[in-house]
C-alpha positions in Angstrom: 4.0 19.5 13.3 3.9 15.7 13.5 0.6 13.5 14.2 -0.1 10.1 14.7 -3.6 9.1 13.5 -5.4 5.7 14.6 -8.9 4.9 13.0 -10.2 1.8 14.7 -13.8 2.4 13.9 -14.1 -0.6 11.0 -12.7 -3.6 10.8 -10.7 -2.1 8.1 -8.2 -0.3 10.4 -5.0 1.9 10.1 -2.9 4.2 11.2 -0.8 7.2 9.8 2.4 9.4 10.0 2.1 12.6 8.7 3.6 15.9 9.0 1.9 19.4 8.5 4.9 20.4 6.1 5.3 17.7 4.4 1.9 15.5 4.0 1.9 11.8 4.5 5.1 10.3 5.7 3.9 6.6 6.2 0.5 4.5 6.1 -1.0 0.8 6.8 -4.6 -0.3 6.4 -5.1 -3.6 7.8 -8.3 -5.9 7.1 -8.0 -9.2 8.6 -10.1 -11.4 10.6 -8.4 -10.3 13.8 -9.5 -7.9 16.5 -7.6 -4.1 16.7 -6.9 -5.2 20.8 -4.4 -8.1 18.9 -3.5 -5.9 15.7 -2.9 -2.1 16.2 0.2 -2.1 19.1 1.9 -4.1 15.8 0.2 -1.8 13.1 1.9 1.8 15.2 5.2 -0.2 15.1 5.0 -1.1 11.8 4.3 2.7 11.0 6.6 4.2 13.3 9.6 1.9 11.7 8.4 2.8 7.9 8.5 6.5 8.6 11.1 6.1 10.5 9.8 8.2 13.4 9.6 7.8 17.2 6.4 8.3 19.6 7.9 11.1 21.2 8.6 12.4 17.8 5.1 12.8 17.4 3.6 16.4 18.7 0.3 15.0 18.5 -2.3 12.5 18.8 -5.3 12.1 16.3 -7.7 9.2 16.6 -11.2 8.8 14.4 -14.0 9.2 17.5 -16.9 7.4 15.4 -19.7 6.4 15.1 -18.3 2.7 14.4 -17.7 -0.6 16.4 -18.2 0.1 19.7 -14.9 -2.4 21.2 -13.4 -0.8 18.3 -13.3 2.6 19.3 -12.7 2.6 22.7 -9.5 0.4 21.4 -8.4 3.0 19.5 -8.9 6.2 22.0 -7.6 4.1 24.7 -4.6 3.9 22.9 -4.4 7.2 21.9 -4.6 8.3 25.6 -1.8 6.1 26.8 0.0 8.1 24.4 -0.8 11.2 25.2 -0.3 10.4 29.4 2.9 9.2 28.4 4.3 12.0 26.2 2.6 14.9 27.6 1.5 15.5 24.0 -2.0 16.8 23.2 -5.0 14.5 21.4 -7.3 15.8 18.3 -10.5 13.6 17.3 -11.9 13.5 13.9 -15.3 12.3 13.1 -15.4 9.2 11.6 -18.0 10.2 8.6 -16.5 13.0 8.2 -13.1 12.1 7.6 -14.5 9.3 5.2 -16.4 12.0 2.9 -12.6 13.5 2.3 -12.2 10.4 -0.3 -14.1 12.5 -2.4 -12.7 16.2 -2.2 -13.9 18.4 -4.8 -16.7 16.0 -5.4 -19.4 17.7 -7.9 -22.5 15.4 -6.0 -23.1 15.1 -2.3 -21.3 11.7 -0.7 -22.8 9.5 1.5 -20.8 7.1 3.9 -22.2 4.5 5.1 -21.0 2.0 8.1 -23.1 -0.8 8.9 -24.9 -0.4 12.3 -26.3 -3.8 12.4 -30.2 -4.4 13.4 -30.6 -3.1 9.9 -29.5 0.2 10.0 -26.2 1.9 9.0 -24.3 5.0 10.6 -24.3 7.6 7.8 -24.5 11.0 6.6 -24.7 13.5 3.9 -21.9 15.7 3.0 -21.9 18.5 -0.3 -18.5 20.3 -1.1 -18.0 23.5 -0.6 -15.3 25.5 -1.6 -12.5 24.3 1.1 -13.9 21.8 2.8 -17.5 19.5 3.2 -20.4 21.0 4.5 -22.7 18.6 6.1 -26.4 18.5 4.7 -27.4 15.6 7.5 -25.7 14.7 10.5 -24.7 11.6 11.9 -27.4 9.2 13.0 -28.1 5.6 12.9 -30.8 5.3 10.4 -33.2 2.6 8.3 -32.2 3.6 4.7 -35.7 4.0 3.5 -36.3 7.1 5.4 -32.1 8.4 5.3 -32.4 8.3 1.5 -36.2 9.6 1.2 -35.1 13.2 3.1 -31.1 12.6 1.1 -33.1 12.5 -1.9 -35.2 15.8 -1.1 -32.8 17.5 -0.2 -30.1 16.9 -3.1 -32.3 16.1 -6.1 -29.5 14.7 -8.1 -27.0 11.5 -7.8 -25.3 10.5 -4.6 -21.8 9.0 -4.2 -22.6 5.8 -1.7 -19.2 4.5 -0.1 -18.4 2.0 2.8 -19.4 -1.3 4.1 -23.1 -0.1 4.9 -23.7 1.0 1.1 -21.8 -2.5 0.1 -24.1 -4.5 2.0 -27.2 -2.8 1.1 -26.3 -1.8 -2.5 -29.3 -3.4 -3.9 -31.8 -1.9 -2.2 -30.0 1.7 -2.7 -29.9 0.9 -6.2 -34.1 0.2 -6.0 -34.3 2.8 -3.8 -32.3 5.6 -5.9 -31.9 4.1 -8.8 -29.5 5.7 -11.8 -29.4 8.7 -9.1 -26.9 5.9 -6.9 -23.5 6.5 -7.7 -20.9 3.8 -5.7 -17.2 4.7 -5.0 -14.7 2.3 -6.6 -12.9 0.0 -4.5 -9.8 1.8 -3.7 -12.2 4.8 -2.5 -14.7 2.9 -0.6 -13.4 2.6 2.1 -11.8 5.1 5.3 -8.3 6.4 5.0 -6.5 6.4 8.5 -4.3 9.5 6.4 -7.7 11.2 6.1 -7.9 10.8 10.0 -3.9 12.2 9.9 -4.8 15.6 8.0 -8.2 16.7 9.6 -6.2 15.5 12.8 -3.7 18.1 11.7 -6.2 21.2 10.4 -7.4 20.7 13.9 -4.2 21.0 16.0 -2.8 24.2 14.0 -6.0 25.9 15.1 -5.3 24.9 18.4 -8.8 22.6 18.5 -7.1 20.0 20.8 -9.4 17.9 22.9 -9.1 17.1 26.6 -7.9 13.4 27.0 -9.7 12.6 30.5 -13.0 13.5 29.4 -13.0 12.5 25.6 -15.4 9.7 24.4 -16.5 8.0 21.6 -19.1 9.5 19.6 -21.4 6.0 19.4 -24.7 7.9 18.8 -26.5 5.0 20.0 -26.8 2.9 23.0 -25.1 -0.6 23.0 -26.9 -3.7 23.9 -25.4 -4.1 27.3 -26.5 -0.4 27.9 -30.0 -1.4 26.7 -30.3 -4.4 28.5 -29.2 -2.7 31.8 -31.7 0.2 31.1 -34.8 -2.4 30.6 -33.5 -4.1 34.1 -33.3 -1.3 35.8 -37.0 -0.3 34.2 -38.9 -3.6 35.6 -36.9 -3.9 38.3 
């Protein structure tokens, strides 16, 4: 079994081959100052030419649902539609946070990824490994860190691994926050792995977990500003 994967929740985007058999077949991460809408239709080519595969080689679909940019993932489940309408081939999604944590397989502390959710608050949550797989200790949510880290902190008692652009943008105050107990992920592990994205993607599809491409949206977990703005019309109106 064959999947395309297309994680479009950062601005660090990317895309994967990779086959159930065989593992990762090809890979590119992109992070330029350029939206995915201009970037990913060249990205998937660039993919599909270095594995050297075909769309309807593919047998499925997988695309990160968030939470993350709002334009971004719409781009990227959009996309992965067309796809699937034009292939008759089936679609997976992966949560965003969750595919992130799988940097860190085997990981002795919890790990915490964090996006940044603007207005001062980051998309995050808390995962602990467990045997096969991550177990998640908090769910998604778009939090203020001071409270996030205060229950993280009760519940774990120990050091956290902090990774992404949220935790890069407000390192210092996890460090005054957490202190030694803050643990941050070096570079190359810092940030999301469209090939993490491709093997979730794939876990899923063997056990049949497809989901239904009409109906799937993105997992934004909060409203966005034209949603909020409407809603306060609509309110004094």
């Amino acid at each position: 079994m064959k999947i395309l994967a297309i994680d479009t929740s950062t601005l660090l985007g990317g895309v994967a081959v990779a086959e159930a058999s065989s593992g990762l077949i090809a890979e590119v991460r992109l992070n330029i100052k350029s939206t995915h809408s201009e970037r990913l239709m060249t990205a998937i080519d660039s993919v599909m030419k270095l594995s050297g595969q075909r769309i309807d080689d593919m047998d499925v679909f997988g695309v990160a649902i968030g939470p993350g940019s709002f334009t971004g993932l719409r781009i990227g489940l959009s996309t992965v539609k067309g796809f699937s309408f034009a292939t008759g081939k089936p679609v997976v999604s992966v949560p965003t946070l969750e595919a992130f944590a799988w940097n860190f397989p085997y990981s002795g502390y919890p790990v915490c990824p964090m996006l940044d959710a603007r207005k001062k608050e980051v998309y995050t949550a808390l995962f602990q490994w467990k045997e096969k797989g991550f177990e998640k200790l908090i769910p998604e949510a778009s939090v203020s860190l001071d409270g996030f880290l205060a229950k993280a902190s009760g519940l774990t008692g120990g050091a956290i691994v902090f990774a992404g652009e949220g935790a890069l943008l407000y390192r210092k105050e996890i460090m005054r926050l957490m202190g030694e107990r803050a643990l941050f992920a070096a570079h190359g592990k810092a940030v999301p792995l469209p090939s993490n994205v491709a093997f979730l993607g794939l876990s899923k599809a063997l056990r049949g977990e497809f989901s239904e491409p009409v109906s799937l949206v993105p997992v934004y977990i909060r409203k966005s500003e034209a949603e909020i703005k409407s809603d306060a019309r609509n309110t004094y109106s």
